[in-house]
N, C-alpha and C positions, 0 to 999 in steps of 0.2 A: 439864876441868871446866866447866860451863854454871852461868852465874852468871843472878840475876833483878837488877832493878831495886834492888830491898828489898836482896841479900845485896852487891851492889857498894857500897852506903852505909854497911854494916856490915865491909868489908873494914878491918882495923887489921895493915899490914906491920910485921913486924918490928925491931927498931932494929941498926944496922950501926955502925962505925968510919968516918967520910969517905963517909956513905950519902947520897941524896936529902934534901931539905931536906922537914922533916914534910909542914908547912903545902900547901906545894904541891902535893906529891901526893895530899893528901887531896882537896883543889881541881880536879884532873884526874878523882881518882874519881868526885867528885860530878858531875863533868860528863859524863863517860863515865855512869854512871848515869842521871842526865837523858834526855841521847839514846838510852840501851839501852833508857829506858823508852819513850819515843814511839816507837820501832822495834818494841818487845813491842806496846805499843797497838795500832797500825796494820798486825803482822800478824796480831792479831786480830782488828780490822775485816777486814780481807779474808778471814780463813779462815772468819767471818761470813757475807761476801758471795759468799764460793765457796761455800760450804753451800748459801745462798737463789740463784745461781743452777742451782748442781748438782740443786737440788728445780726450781725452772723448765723445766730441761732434759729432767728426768726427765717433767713434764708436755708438753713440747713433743713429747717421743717419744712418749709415752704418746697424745697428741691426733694426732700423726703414725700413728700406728701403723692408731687407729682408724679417720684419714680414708681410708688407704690401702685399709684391709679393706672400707669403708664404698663407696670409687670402685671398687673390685674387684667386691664384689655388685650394685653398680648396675651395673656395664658389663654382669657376669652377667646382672641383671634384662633390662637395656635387649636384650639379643644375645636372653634367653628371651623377652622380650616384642615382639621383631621376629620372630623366628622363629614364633611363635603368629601375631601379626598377618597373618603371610603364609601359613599353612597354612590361614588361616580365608579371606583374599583369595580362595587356590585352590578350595575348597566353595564359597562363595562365587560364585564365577567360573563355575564347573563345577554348581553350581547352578541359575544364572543361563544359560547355554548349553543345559542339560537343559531348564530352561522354559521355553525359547524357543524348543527342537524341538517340543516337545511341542506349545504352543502354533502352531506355525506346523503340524505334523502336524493337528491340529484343525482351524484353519483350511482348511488343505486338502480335509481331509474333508467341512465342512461345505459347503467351495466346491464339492464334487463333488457333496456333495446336493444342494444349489442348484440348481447348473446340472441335475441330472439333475429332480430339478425341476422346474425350467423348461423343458426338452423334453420331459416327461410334460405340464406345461398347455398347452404350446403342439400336441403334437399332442394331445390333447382339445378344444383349440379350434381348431384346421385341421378335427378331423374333425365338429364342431357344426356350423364354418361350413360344411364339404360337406352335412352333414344339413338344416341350413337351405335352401344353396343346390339340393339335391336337393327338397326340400318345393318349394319356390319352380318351378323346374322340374316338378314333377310336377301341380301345379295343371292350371296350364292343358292339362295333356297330358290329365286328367281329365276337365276340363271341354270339351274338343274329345270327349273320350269319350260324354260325357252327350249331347251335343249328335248327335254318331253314331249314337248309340242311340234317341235321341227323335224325330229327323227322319223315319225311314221309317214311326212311327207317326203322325208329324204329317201327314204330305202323302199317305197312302196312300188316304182318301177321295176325293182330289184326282185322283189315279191314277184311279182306280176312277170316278171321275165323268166324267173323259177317254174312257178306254176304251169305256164305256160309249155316249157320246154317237157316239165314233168308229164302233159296231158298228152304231150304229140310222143312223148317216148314208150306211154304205155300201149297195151295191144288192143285193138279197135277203138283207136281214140283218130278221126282224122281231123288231117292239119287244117288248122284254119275256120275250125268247125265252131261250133258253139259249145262253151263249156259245159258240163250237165247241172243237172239242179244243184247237187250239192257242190260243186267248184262254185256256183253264181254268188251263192249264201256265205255268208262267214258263219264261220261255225261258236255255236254259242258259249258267250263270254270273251269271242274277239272280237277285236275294234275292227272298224271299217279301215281299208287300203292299209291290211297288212301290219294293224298298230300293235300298240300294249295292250294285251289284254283289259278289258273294263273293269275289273277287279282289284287290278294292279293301276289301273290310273286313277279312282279314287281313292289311291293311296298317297297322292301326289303331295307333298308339301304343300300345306296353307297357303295363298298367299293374301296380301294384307294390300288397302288401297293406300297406296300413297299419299303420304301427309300433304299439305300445301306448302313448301319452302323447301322439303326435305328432297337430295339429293340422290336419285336412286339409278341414275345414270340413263342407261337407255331405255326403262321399263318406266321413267319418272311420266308423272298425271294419269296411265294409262289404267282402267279399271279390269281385274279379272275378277270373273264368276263361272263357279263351277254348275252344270246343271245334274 
């Protein structure tokens, strides 16, 4: 039987023949009482204190359980969001190599125009400077032409006044008379009124028709032909 604090101070034994002496046992009761009672107390404080830590405990799980689920999704995130970061790295990457073909293929190309380019102006201007230095050249081949041409008209009274004086100087030649056959003739191989020999003027420098734009001074547009 399970006694309280309360039903020990109410215990009243029996009376017997040569039993315990009343007093005294009543005196052990109470004492035993006493200490039953602070023993009841203090395991009540504790099954108190078991209670408020077993509700602790229950929250430490409870905050355990969460951080755990909580360091799980983040490892989760952190492994999903390195995985992303490095898929984006790769585009990224491979992005960055595409445009820097691409770009150097441009490069290239524009360097090939360039250059191609630049040996389109440069022979356009090789062959100015030949058209130049062909002009330059052709002048004076001209002007030795003009001069070809104008001389046998210039000196041909000169001839003719020679001649002339020559026929009235020799002995039965008279003045004023008619020249003889062979004075009438040029004698072959010379030009008509006293020229360059024909032999020596189809020796005459080439000359070339005049381009259309090109500056040739005073022989410019005019056509020469040799027969």
């Amino acid at each position: 039987m399970r006694y309280t604090p309360v039903e020990l101070r109410h215990v009243r034994p029996g009376r017997a023949l040569l039993g315990y002496k009343r007093p005294e046992v009543d005196r052990v009761l109470e004492d035993v009482a006493e200490s039953f009672e602070d023993v009841w107390r203090e395991r009540g404080e504790l099954t108190d204190k078991l209670e408020d830590v077993e509700k602790q405990l229950d929250g430490v799980q409870q905050r355990e359980t969460l951080l755990a689920s909580t360091l799980i999704s983040a490892e989760r995130a952190a492994a999903e969001a390195k995985d992303l970061a490095k898929r984006e790295a790769e585009v990224i990457i491979a992005e960055a190599h595409q445009e820097a073909r691409s770009i150097m293929r441009t490069a290239m190309t524009e360097r090939e125009r360039l250059f191609a380019e630049s040996r389109r102006v440069e022979t356009l201007l090789r062959a100015a400077l030949g058209m130049v230095e062909e002009t330059r050249g052709e002048r004076p081949a001209a002007t030795d032409l003009a001069d070809a041409l104008a001389s046998p008209l210039l000196e041909w009274p000169k001839r003719e006044d020679t001649r002339e004086f020559q026929r009235v100087s020799e002995p039965g030649s008279q003045p004023g008379g008619d020249a003889s056959a062979e004075g009438e003739q040029a004698a072959p191989g010379e030009a008509p009124f006293g020229g360059a020999p024909l032999g020596e003027a189809a020796q005459l420098p080439p000359v070339t028709e005049a381009r259309p734009g090109e500056d040739d001074g005073p022989w410019a547009g005019r056509d020469f032909a040799w027969g």
